[in-house]
C-alpha angles and dihedrals in degrees: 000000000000131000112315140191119230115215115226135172081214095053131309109253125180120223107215124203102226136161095200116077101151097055087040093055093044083054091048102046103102121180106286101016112135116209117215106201128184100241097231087060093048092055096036087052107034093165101057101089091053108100087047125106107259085225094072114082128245110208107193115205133190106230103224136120093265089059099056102066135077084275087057102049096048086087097051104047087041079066101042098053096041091046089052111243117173144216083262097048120093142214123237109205115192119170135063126300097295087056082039095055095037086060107037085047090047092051100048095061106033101108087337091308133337123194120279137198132200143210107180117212113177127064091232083059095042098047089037141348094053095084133035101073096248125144135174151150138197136262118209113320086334127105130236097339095143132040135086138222105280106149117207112248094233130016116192111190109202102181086196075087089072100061088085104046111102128232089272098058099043075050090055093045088048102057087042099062096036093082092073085052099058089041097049091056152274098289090057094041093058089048086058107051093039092052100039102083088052097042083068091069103020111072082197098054085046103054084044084066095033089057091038087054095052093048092054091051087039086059100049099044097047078065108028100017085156100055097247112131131341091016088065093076089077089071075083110142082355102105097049082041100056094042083056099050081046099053095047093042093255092296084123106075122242101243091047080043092063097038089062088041084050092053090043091053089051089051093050085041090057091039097063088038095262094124158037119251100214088051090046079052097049090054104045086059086071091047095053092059092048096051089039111144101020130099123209113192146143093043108161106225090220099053081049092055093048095050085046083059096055090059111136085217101069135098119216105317098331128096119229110204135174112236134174131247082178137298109335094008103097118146136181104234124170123243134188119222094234126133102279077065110049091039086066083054103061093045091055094050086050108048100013124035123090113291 
């Protein structure tokens, strides 16, 4: 796929394939621009920042889920505004989503948005998170509750940055982008689960998924860019998923996190009469192999329903979760928490999560 715009009611923004960050970054940097950089990155590439002015600041974050929160961002605006940074000046994120979120949030509401620029790092942020104009942070133990929709004005993928991520990670940006794989439809599916065990070693394989994904995502937010309708398919998997990052105290990572929400919502999907068992089979075989090596055990099945409550996505008191009637046939549909509920639950924590 080559480079691509975006159309956005915010602003239209293009994603480039590059394999040249540093020099792109030392092109970008203009006076006043402040750059926001995941620490890890900054110590994995030293040599990143150099071609950089050393009048522009370098603000180093730790990527982690307390950072991402109002608490977190005290810190960081403190810096920008004593530093003097102005409505013209603009903000480089590079990084993965939680660098991502921390920006976009940051620049929306710097003196009412200011522009922003990102390098994606990780492959969760290059397959994903880096379009669609969504940003959010967390409130208390609680995912994504606040945020808004505020796209970057330019987006470079280098997939270099990907040499350094571990098995797990290249796990984590996997399952993420396999949901649009199962929603888009059987012959992508199939793509999908036959490719995956070879895109962990074949940087080829790998950009072929990374620029299918995107195309998939590209596709829903041109026409639902605010979530509102055809756009909200893609929760898929997210609900159960958030509830479980909540509950371990995000040591599970988001995108193993969805492939179990994903399984969860198939089960569910087969329970009410949605869906085929042997399809719901066929794709839990691909989910195995994504949440391989992790272990997800003692929830309490009232702390989860209580997480599954605080999802942004309800309405009053009733969930409203994406399940699956097959490839390509996910629908938003509205369930109350009640004790037919729970009691699937329960079923599924006994006999089905990762043990």
């Amino acid at each position: 796929m080559p480079d691509f715009t975006v159309k956005s009611i915010v602003h239209d923004y293009k994603v480039q394939f590059v394999d040249d960050s540093k020099q792109i970054l030392a092109r970008e940097m203009k006076e006043g621009d402040v750059v926001i950089i995941d620490n890890k990155v900054k110590t994995l590439y030293p040599d990143l920042l150099n071609g950089i002015s050393q009048n522009n600041v370098v603000i180093g974050i730790d990527a982690d889920e307390r950072q991402k929160s109002y608490q977190g961002l005290i810190p960081i605006i403190e810096k920008l505004i004593a530093g003097g940074f102005r409505k013209n000046h603009r903000l480089i994120g590079i990084g993965g989503g939680i660098t991502q979120d921390v920006t976009a949030f940051t620049s929306s509401i710097m003196y009412r948005g200011v522009y922003w620029l990102f390098f994606p790092t990780t492959l969760l942020a290059q397959g994903d998170s880096c379009i669609g104009s969504k940003t959010s942070i967390n409130f208390g133990e609680f995912k994504n509750q606040v945020g808004g929709f505020y796209p970057p004005n330019e987006v470079y993928i280098d997939l270099n940055f990907l040499d350094t991520l571990s098995s797990a990670e290249l796990q984590s940006g996997l399952g993420e982008m396999s949901h649009y794989f199962v929603v888009v439809g059987e012959g992508d599916f199939n793509r999908f689960k036959k490719e995956y065990p070879l895109a962990k070693q074949d940087k080829n394989i790998l950009n072929g998924l990374i620029e299918r994904s995107l195309e998939i995502k590209k596709s829903y937010i041109e026409i639902d860019e605010f979530d509102r309708n055809k756009r909200q398919i893609f929760n898929y998997g997210h609900s159960f998923g958030h509830a479980i990052e909540s509950l371990t105290n995000y040591e599970v990572p988001h995108g193993i996190a969805v492939s179990c929400g994903m399984d969860m919502a198939n089960f569910v999907s087969v329970k009410l009469g949605y869906l085929q068992c042997e399809i719901r089979q066929e794709i839990r075989e691909l989910l195995e192999q994504i949440w391989d090596g992790y272990v997800i055990s003692n929830l309490s099945i009232e702390k989860f329903a209580n997480a599954l409550s605080k999802d942004k996505k309800n309405v009053g008191k009733e969930l409203r979760l994406i399940l699956c009637k097959g490839y390509g046939k996910l629908f938003k549909t509205g369930i109350q928490l009640d004790r037919q509920f729970i009691g699937l639950l329960e079923e599924y924590f006994d006999k089905e999560l990762v043990h």
